[in-house]
C-alpha positions, 0 to 999 in steps of 0.5 A: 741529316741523317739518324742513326739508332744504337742498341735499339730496342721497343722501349728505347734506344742505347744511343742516338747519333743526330745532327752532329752529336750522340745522345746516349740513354741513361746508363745504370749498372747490372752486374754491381747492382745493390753494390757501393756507388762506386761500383756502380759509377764506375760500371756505368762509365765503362758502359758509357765508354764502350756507347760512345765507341760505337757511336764514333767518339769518346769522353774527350767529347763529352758535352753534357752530362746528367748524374741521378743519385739515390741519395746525394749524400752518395756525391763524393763517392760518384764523384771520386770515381767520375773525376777519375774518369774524366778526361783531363781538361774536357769536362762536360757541363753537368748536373747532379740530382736526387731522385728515386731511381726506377729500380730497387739497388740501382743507386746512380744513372748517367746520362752524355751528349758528346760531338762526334 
């Protein structure tokens, strides 16, 4: 079974397809850095969109998905702009935590595992 690396880069890589599955790196915003969580959310799907194309699959085979927020009380913000973006029918078991992201205006990070 093989093992394939998507932007790999010194410290880690954008995506990993193993076994089956691709396991994408948790995605944060760059350009609506500093901006509403809604922004960044839908920034960061967008990126999770174009991964998952590169790997050979997309968010109709989502299985897993992690969401970091700085703030919780951020949740119905993240969440208007994920439940527009989940494919109808096929959300993917998920957890949503607070946690102090690693850098200063970045507000919400998501992590998938998707089948190919």
């Amino acid at each position: 079974m093989g093992l394939k690396r998507v932007g790999a880069g010194p410290r880690m890589s954008e995506a990993v397809i193993a076994g089956g599955f691709a396991h994408l790196a948790g995605q944060v915003a760059e350009k609506s850095v500093g901006r509403p969580v809604a922004e960044q959310t839908a920034e960061v799907l967008a990126f999770i969109d174009e991964f998952l194309a590169e790997a050979g699959t997309d968010k109709t085979r989502l299985v897993r998905a992690t969401i970091w927020l700085s703030d919780i009380a951020s949740f119905g913000e993240m969440n208007a702009v994920w439940d527009a973006w989940v494919a109808p029918g096929n959300a993917p078991a998920r957890a949503t935590v607070q946690a102090r992201l690693a850098s200063p205006g970045h507000d919400v990070e998501i992590m998938v595992v998707a089948a190919l």
